[in-house]
C-alpha positions as CSV (number, residue, x, y, z in Angstrom):
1,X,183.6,-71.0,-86.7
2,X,182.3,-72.9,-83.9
3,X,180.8,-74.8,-85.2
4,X,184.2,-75.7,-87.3
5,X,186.0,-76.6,-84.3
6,X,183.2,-78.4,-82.5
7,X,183.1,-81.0,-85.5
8,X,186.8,-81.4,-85.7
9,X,186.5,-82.6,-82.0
10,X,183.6,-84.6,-82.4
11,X,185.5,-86.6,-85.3
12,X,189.0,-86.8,-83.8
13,X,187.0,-88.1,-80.5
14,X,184.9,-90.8,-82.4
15,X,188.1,-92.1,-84.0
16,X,189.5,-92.9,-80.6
17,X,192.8,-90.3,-81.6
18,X,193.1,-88.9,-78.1
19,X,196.3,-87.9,-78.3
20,X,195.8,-85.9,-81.5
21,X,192.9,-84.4,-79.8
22,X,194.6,-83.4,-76.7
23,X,197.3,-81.5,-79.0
24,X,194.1,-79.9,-80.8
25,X,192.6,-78.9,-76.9
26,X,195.9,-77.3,-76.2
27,X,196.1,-75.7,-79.5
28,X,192.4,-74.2,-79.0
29,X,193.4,-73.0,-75.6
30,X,196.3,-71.3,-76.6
31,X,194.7,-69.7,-79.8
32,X,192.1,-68.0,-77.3
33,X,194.3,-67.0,-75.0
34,X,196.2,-65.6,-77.9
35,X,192.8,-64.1,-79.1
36,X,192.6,-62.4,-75.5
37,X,195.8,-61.3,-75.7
38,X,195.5,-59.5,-78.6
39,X,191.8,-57.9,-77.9
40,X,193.9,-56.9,-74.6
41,X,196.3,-55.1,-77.1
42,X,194.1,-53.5,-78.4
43,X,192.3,-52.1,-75.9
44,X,195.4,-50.6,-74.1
45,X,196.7,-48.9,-77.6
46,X,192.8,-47.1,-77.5
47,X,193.4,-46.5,-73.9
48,X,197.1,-45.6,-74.5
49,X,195.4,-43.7,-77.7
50,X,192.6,-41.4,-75.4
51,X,195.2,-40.9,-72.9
52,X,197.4,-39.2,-75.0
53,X,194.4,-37.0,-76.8
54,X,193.0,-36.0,-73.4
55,X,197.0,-35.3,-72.4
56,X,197.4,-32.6,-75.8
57,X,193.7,-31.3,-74.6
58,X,194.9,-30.6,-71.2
59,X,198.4,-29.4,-72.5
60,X,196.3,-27.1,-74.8
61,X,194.1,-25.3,-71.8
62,X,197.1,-24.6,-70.0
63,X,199.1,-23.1,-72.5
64,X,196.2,-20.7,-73.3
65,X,195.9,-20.6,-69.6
66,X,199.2,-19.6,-68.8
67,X,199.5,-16.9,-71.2
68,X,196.4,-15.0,-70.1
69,X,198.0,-15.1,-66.8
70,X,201.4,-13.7,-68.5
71,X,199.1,-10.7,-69.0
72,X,197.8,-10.2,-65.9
73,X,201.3,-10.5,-64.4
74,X,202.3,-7.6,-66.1
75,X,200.0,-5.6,-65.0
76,X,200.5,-6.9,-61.4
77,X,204.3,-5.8,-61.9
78,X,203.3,-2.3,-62.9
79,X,201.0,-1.9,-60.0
80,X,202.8,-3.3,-57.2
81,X,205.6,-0.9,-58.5
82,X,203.2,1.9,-58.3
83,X,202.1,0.8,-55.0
84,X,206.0,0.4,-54.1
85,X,206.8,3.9,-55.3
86,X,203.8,5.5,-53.5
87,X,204.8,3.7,-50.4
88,X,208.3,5.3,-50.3
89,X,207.1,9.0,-51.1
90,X,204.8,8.9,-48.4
91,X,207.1,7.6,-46.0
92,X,209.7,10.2,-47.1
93,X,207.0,13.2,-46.5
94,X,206.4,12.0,-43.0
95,X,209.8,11.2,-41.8
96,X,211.3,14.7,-43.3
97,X,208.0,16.3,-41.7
98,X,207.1,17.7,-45.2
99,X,203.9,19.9,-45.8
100,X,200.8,18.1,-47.9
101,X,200.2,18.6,-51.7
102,X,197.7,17.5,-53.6
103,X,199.5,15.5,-55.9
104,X,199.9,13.2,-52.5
105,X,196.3,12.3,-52.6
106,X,197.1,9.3,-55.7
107,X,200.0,8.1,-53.3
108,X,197.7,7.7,-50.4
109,X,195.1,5.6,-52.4
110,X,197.9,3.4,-54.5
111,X,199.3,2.3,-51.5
112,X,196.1,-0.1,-51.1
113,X,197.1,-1.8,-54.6
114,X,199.6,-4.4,-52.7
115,X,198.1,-7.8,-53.8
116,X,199.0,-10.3,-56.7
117,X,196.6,-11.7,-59.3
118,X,195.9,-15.5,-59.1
119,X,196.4,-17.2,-61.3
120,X,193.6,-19.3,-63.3
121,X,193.1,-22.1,-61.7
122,X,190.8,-23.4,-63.7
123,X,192.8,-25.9,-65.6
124,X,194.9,-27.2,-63.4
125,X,192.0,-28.1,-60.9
126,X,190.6,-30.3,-64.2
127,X,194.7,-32.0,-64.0
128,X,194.0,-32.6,-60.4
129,X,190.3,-34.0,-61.2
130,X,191.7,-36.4,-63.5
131,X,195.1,-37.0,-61.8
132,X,197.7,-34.9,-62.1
133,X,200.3,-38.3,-62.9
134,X,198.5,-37.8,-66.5
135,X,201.5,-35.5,-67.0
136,X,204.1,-38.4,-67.8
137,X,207.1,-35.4,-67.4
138,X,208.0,-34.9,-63.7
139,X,209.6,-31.9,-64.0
140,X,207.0,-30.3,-66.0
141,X,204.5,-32.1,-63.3
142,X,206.8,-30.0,-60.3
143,X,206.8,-27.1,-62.0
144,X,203.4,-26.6,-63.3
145,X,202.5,-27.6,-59.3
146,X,205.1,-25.4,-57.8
147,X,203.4,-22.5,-60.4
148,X,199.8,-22.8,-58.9
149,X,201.2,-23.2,-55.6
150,X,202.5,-20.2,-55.9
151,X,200.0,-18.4,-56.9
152,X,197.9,-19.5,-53.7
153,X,200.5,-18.9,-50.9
154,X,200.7,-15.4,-52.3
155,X,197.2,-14.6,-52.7
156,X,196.8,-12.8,-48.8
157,X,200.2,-11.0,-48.6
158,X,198.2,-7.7,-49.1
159,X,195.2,-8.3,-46.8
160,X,197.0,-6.6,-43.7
161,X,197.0,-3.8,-45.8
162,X,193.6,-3.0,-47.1
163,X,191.8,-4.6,-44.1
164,X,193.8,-1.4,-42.1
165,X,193.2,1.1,-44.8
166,X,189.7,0.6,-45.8
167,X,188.6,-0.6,-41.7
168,X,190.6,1.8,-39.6
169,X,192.2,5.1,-41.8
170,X,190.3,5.7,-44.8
171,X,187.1,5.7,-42.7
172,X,188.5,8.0,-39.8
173,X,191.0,10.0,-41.6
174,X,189.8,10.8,-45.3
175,X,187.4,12.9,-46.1
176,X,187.2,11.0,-50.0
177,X,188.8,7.6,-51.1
178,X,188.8,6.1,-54.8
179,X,190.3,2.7,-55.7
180,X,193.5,3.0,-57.1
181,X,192.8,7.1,-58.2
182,X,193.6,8.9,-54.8
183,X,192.1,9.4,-51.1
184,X,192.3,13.2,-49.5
185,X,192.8,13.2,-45.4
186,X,190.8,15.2,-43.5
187,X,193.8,16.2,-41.2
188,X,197.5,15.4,-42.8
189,X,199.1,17.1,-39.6
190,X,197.4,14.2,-37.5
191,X,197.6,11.8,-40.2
192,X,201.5,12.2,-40.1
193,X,201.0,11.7,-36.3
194,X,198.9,8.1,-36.8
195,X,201.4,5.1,-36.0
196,X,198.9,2.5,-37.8
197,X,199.5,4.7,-40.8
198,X,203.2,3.9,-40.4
199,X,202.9,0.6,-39.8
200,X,200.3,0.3,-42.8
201,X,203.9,2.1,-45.1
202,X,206.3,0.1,-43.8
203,X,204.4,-2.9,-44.8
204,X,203.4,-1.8,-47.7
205,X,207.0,-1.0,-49.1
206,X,208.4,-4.2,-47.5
207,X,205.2,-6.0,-48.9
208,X,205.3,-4.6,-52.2
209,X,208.8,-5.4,-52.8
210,X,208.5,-8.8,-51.9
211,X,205.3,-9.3,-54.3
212,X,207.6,-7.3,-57.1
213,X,210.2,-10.3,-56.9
214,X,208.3,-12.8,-56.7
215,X,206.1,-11.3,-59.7
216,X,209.3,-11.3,-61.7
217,X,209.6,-15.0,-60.9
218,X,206.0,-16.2,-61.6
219,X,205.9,-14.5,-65.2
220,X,209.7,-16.5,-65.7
221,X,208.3,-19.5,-64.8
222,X,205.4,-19.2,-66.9
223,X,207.5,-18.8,-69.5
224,X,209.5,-21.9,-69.2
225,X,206.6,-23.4,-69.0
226,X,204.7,-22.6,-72.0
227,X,208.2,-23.4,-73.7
228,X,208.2,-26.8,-72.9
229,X,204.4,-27.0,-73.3
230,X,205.4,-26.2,-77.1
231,X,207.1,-28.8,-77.5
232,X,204.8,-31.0,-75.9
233,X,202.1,-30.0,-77.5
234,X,203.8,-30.4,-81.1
235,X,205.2,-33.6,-80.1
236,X,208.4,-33.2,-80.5
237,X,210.5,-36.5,-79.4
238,X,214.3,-36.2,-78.1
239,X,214.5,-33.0,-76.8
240,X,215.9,-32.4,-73.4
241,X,215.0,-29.6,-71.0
242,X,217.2,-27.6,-68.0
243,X,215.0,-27.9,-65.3
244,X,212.5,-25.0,-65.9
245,X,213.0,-23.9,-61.8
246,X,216.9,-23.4,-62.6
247,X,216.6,-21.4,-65.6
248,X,213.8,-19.4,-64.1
249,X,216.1,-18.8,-61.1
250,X,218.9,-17.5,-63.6
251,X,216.7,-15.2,-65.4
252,X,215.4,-13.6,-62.0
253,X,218.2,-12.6,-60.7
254,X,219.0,-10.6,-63.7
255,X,215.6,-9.0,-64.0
256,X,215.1,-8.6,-60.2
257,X,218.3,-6.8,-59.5
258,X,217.5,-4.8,-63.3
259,X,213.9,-4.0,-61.2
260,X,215.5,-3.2,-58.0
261,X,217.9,-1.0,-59.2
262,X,215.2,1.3,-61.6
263,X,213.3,1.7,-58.4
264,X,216.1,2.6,-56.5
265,X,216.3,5.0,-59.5
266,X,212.9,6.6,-59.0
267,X,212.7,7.1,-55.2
268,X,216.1,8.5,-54.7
């Protein structure tokens, strides 16, 4: 092919036609530059092409992602409301001066339980690796942010709490502890007397109810979410979303005040 053209401007050039082989130059030039233009083409639709295929990967691992954390934060619901519940019986024996049962002994170990599971971070650190702008939805960009974020602010709320109970009271005032199964005290006459062990209550009902709403909101979230991951996943064009925050808002204060009032329920 090159040598094709080279002999057409060899010839036109011997036969003195410069301005037909002037038009020919230009013609040339602009046939490469359409040439690059086209190989440029084609490269940004395989870009364009691997963008998209890494975008339904990543789409993919969080959706699985997010719904094993939909499990855990069930769980976390049920034993922050344990911890909750425990919290307010033991505060109820000491401030109505009440004797000590042995059925106490799992309220005095679930009161430790006051801490959220994170959520798997995994994922959305790979998003972050890559650049998290490879989400081409803002909202969903916010949200999915805002959902991690979450996760992380909330991670220490129940440090206060064990560090107290497994530093300073279990040690000095419990003759046996297990995890999450109950703790006996030595002395519950001068355990009733001990003012870090209602401070450690107080925090952990005020702590625990806290975690319990925002648990609520997490596992909304999640949802709204993995319903708009769906869609992106499937590729399903046209469709408009509420902002996932909003709707997640909505459903929270239905199933928060639902929560509230079934505790309120339990300890009265």
């Amino acid at each position: 092919m090159i040598k094709f053209f080279r002999k057409i401007r060899q010839k036109l050039l011997s036969e003195n036609k410069f301005s037909k082989y002037l038009i020919y130059a230009i013609g040339e030039i602009v046939l490469v530059v359409v040439g690059i233009l086209i190989a440029l083409q084609i490269n940004n639709t395989n870009e364009g092409w691997k963008k998209d295929q890494l975008k339904q990967e990543l789409y993919l691992e969080l959706k699985s992602s997010i719904m094993s954390d939909t499990v855990a934060l069930n769980s976390e619901k049920e034993r922050l409301t344990s911890a909750f519940i425990n919290a307010v019986r033991l505060k109820k024996t000491i401030t109505n001066d009440l004797p000590y049962s042995k059925s106490l002994d799992s309220s005095f170990a679930k009161i430790e339980m006051v801490r959220i599971t994170e959520a798997d971070y995994k994922t959305f650190d790979r998003f972050l690796e890559i650049g998290i702008e490879i989400i081409d939805d803002k909202m969903l960009m916010n949200e999915i942010i805002h959902y991690y974020d979450d996760s992380k602010n909330l991670a220490d709320n129940g440090d206060k709490i064990q560090k107290l109970l497994t530093e300073n009271i279990y040690p000095n005032y419990y003759v046996s502890y297990s995890y999450g199964r109950e703790a006996m005290p030595e002395d519950f006459k001068e355990l009733k007397k001990l003012n870090s062990f209602k401070i450690v209550l107080d925090y952990a009902i005020k702590t625990s109810r806290f975690l319990i709403q925002r648990s609520i909101h997490r596992k909304n979230l999640a949802i709204e979410i993995l319903k708009i991951l769906d869609d992106k996943i499937t590729i399903q064009k046209g469709k408009e979303y509420k902002d996932p925050y909003i709707k997640t808002m909505e459903k929270d204060s239905i199933d928060i005040k639902n929560e509230m009032n079934r505790l309120r329920k339990i300890i009265d």
